[in-house]
C-alpha distance (Angstrom), angle and dihedral (degrees) to the residues before:
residue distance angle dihedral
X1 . . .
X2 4.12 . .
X3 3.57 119.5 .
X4 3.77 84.6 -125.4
X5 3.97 89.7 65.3
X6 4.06 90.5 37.6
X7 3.78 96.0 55.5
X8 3.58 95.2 60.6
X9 3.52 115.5 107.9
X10 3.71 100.5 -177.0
X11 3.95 104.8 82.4
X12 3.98 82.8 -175.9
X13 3.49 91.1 65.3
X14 3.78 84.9 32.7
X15 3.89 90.3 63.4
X16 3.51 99.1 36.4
X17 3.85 94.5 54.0
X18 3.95 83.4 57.9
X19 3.62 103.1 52.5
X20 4.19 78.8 53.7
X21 3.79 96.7 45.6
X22 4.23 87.7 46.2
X23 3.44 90.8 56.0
X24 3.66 102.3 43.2
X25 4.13 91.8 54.5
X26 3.70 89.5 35.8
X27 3.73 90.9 62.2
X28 3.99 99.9 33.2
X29 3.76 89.8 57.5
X30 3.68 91.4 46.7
X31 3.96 85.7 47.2
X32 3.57 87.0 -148.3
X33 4.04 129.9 77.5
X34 3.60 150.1 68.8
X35 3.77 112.3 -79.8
X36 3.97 97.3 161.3
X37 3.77 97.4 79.1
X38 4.17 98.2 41.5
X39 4.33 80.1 58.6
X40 3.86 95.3 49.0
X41 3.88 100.5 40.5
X42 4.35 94.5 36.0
X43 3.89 81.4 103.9
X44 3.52 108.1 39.8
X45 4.33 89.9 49.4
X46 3.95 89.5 42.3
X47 3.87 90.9 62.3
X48 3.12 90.7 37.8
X49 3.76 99.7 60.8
X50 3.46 99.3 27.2
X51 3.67 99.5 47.7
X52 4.14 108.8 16.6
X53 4.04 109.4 28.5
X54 3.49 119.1 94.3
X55 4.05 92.8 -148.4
X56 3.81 127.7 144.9
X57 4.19 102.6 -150.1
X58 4.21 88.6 -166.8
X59 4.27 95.5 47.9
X60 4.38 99.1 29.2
X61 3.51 90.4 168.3
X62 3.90 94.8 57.6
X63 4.24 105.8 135.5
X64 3.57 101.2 -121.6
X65 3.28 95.1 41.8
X66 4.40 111.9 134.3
X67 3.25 105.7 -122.0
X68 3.98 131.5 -138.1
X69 3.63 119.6 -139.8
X70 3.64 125.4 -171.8
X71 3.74 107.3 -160.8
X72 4.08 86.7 166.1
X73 3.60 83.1 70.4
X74 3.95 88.3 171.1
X75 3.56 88.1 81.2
X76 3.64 101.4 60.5
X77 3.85 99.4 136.2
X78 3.64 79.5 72.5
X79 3.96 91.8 62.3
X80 3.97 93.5 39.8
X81 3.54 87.7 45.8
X82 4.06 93.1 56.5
X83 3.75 96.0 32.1
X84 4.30 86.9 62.3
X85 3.46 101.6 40.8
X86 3.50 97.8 45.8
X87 3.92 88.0 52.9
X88 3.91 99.9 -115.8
X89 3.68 111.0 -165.7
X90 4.19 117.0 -131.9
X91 4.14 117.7 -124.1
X92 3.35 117.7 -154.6
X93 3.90 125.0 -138.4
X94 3.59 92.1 -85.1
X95 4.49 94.3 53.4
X96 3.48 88.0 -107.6
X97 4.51 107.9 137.8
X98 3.59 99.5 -138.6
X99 4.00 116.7 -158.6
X100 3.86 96.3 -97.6
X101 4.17 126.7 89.4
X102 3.38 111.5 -99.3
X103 4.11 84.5 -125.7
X104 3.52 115.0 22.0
X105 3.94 124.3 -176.0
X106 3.71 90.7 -97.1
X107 3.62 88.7 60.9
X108 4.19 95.6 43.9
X109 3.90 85.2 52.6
X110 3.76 90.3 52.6
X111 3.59 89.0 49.7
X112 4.20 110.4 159.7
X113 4.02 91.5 8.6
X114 3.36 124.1 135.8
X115 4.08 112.8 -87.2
X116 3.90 89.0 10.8
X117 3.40 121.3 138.8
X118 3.49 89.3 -133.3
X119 3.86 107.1 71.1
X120 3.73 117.8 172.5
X121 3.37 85.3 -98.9
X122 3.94 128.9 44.2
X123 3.72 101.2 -107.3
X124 4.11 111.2 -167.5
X125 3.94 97.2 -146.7
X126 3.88 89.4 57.2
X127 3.71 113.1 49.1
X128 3.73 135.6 30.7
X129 4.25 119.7 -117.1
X130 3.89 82.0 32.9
X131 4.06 96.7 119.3
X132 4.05 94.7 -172.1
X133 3.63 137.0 -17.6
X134 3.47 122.5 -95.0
X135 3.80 129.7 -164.2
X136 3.71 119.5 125.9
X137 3.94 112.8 63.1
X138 3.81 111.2 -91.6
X139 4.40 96.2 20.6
X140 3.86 86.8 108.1
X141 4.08 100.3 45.9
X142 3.95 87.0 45.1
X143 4.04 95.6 44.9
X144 4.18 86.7 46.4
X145 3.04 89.4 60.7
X146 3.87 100.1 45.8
X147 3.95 81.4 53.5
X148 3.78 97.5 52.5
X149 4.29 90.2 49.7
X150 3.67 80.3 47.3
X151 3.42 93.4 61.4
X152 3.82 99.9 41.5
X153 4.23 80.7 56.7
X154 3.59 86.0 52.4
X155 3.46 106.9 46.4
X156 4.27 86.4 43.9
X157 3.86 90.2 50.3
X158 3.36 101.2 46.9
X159 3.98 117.2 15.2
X160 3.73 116.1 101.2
X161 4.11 125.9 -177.2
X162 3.78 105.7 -71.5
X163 3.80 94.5 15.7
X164 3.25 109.6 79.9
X165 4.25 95.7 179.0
X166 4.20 94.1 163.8
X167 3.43 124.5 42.1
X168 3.87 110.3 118.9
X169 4.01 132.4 135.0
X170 3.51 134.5 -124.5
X171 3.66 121.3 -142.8
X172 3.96 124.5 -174.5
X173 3.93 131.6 179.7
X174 3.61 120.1 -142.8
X175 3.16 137.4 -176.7
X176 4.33 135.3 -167.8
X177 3.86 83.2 -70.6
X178 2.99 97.3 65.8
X179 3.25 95.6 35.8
X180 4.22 88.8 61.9
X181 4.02 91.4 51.2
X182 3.83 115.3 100.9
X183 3.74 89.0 -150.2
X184 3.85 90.3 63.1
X185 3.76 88.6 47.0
X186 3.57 94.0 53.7
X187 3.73 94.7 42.9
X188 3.85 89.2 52.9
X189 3.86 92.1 53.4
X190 3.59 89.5 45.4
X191 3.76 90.1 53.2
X192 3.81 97.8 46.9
X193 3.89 90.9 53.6
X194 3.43 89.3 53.3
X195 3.27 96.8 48.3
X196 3.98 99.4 -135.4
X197 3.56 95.5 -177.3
X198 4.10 89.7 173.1
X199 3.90 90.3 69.6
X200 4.13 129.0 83.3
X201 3.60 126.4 -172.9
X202 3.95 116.6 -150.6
X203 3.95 107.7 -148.3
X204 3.86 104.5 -153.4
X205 4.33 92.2 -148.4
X206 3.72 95.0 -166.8
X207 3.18 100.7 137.7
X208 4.47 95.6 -132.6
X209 3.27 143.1 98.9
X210 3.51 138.6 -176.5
X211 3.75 99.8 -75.5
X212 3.96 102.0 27.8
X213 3.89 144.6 -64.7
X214 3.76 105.0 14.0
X215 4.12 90.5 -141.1
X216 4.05 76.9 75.9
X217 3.91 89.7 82.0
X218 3.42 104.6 3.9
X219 3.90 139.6 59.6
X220 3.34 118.9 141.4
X221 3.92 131.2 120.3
X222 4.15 102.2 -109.1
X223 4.10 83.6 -178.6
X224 4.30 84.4 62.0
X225 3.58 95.3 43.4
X226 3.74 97.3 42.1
X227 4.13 92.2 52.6
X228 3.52 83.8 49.0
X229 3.55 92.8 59.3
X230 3.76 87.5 47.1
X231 3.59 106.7 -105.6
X232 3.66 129.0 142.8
X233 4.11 99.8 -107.5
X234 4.20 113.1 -156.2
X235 3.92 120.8 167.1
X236 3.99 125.0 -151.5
X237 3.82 99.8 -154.8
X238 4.08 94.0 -157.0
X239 3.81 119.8 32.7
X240 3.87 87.4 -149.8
X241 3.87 97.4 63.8
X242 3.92 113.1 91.1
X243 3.52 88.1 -177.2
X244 4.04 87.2 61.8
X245 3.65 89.8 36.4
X246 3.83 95.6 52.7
X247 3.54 93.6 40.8
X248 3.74 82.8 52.3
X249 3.78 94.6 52.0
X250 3.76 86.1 50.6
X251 3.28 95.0 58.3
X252 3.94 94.3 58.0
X253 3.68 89.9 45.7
X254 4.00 98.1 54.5
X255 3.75 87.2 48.4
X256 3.74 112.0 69.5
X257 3.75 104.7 149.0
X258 3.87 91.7 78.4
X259 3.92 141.0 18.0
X260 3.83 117.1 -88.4
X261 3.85 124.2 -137.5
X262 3.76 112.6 -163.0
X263 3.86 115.5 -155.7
X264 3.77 107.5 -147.1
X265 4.06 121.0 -164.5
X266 3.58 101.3 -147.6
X267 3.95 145.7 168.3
X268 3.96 121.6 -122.6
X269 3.57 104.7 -143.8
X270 3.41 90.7 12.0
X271 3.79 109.9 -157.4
X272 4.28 95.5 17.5
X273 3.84 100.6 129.7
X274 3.80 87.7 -156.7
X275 3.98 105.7 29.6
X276 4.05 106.6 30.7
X277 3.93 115.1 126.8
X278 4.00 84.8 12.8
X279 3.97 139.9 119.7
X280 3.53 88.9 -119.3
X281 3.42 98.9 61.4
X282 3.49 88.3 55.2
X283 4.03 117.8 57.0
X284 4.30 98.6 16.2
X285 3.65 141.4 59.6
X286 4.22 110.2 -88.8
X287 3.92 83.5 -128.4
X288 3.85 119.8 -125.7
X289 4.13 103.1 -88.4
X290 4.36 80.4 57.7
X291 3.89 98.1 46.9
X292 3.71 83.8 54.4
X293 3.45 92.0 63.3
X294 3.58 100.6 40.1
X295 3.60 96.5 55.3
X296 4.28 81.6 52.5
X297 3.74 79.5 52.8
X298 4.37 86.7 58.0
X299 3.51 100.0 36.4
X300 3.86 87.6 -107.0
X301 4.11 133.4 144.3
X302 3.70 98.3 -82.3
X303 3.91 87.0 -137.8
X304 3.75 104.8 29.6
X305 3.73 116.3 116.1
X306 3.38 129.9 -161.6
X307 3.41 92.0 7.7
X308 4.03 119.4 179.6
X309 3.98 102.8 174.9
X310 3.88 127.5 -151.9
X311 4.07 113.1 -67.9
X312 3.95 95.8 20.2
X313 3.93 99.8 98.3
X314 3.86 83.2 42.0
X315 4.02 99.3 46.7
X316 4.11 85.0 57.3
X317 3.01 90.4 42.2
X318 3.89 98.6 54.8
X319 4.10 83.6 42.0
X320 3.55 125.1 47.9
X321 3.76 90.8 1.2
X322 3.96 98.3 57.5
X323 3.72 95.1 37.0
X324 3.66 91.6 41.1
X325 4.04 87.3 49.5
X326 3.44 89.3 58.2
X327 3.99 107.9 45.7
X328 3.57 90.1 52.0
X329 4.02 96.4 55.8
X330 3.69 96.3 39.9
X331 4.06 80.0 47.5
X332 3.84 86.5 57.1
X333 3.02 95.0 40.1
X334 4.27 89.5 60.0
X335 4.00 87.8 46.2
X336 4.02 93.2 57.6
X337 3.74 89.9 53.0
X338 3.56 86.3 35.1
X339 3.81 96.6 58.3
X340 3.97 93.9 42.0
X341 3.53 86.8 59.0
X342 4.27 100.2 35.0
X343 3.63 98.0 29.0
X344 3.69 100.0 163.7
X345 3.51 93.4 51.1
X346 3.36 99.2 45.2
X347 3.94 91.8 61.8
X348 4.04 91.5 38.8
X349 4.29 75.1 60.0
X350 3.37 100.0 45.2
X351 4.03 89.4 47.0
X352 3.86 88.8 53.8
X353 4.03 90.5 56.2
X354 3.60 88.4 49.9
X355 3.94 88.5 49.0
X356 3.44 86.4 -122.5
X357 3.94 106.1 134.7
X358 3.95 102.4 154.1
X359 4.06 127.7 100.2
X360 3.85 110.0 -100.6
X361 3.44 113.2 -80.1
X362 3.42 107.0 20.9
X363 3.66 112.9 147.0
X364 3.92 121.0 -113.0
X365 3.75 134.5 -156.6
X366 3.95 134.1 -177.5
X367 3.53 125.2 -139.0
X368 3.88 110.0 -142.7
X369 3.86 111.0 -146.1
X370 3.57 110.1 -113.1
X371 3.69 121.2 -97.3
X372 3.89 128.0 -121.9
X373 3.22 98.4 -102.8
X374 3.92 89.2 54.6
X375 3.80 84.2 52.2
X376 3.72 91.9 52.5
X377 3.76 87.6 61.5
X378 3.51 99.7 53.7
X379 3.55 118.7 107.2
X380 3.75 98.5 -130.5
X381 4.25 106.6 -163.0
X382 3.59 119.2 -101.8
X383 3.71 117.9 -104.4
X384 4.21 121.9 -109.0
């Protein structure tokens, strides 16, 4: 380890520097990817997770868990990044958490390969503390918000006094993508009538898109439309302040009577002497004479990749991972005295988390999808 990287004192900054430094090597040796966003938004998720999210790394399946969306789905480096340093256990097909990470280093250095678990974009049915997939702009905002109602349904169906089963958050980061999509803007109105004051939105104000200045093709004011919806609107005027971003995350979670969008000023390729606030830093690999630089720019081994230093596993680990550890078994412990007490619906719950939602004994059949030579036969209408 360099004495630049030992002489910092800050294992915040420590931590945050390494979520940026994962994804930049990630995506350069995958020549392919978007390392500009992981850079700008390594603070905003680190609070996040390590101070906000009420996630269990060892049981990621746990009920009333929050969950993390990333509707910017570009940026998914920034997920894999997260998901490995804070230890995230991997489920099998069955929900059993098998004694393996969920996204090992193997798998971050065969970011975007074929059969990785680390596709360009985070893909639900592949890796474990991925909550949905997102690909096309707006999925994420639109599926957050489908989580949060869920929720509210839960929470209404099954809470009783003293047994509060349901009470999670949903958080989503967006960017001007998103932002552009019609199903995001409906999903947003939607929310704000409801009221779901369990969900936050994380605008990602850089100011880029793919193919330059984002003021190119977009110009409204989101903080208008978004009170208009009637959401609770806070800004955090420099993505690298936790003190702004905790203050921020505050905000959201003293105002439960409607969702909270927080506006975040940040840098794309935050700390890229050449490519910061840029296109380039957004849709390419920085290219190896420019990583150099940046990791000058954070203190880091100019040629180190992959780099984890000395108290970063353990700092997650004594964050999210401790006070996720904890949530989840006082949470289990509520559901055992829960179910002694609610007995039928405890087992209707447990049947909905195995997808199970049919009276015992009802008989099942599966429809096989026909095969081409069944196809062949079919008379298929002539055209007019």
């Amino acid at each position: 380890m360099s004495q630049a990287i030992a002489s910092q004192s800050n294992i915040s900054q420590l931590a945050i520097n390494t979520i940026r430094t994962l994804s930049i090597d990630a995506v350069q040796q995958a020549n392919s990817g978007h390392p500009g966003a992981p850079m700008g938004l390594a603070p905003v998720v680190y609070a996040l997770w390590q101070k906000v999210l009420r996630y269990d790394p060892a049981n990621p399946l746990w009920p009333n868990r929050d969950r993390f969306v990333l509707s910017a789905g570009h940026a998914s480096m920034l997920l894999y990044s997260t998901l490995h340093l804070a230890g995230v256990k991997a489920v099998d097909h069955h929900g059993k958490v098998l004694d393996q990470l969920s996204v090992p280093m193997d798998e971050i250095k065969r970011f975007r390969q074929i059969d990785s678990r680390t596709p360009g974009h985070p893909e639900s049915h592949l890796t474990t503390g991925v909550e949905t997939t997102t690909g096309p702009l707006g999925q994420g905002a639109g599926n957050s918000v489908g989580m949060a109602m869920a929720g509210k349904w839960l929470a209404a169906d099954f809470n009783k006094p003293g047994f509060a089963i349901f009470d999670y958050n949903v958080f989503a980061i967006c960017g001007d993508g998103d932002m552009m999509e019609g199903v995001c803007c409906e999903a947003a109105s939607l929310a704000g009538h409801l009221k779901l004051g369990n969900l936050c939105w994380i605008y990602d104000n850089n100011r880029v898109t793919l193919d330059g200045p984002a003021s190119w093709s977009f110009s409204e004011d989101a903080l208008t439309r978004f009170k208009g919806y009637g959401w609770n609107v806070t800004e955090v005027k420099d993505a690298n302040n936790l003190d702004e971003l905790a203050a921020a995350y505050q905000n959201f979670q003293s105002s439960n009577d409607r969702p909270t969008l927080i506006v975040v000023d940040s840098h794309i390729g935050y700390g890229s002497p050449h490519k910061q606030d840029s296109y380039e830093a957004h849709g390419e690999p920085l290219g190896e004479a420019e990583i150099k630089l940046v990791k000058k720019n954070y203190g880091w081994p100019e040629d180190a990749k992959f780099l984890v230093p000395d108290g970063v596993y353990d700092d997650f680990k004594n964050g999210v991972g401790k006070r996720g550890k904890e949530l989840s078994s006082t949470w289990s412990k509520l559901f055992d005295g829960y179910a002694k007490q609610f007995p039928d619906l405890a087992a209707n719950l447990t049947k909905c988390r195995r997808a199970n939602f049919l009276p015992d004994g009802t008989k099942t059949f599966r429809l096989s999808p026909p095969t081409p030579r069944a196809w062949a036969r079919a008379k298929v209408p002539a055209r007019r």
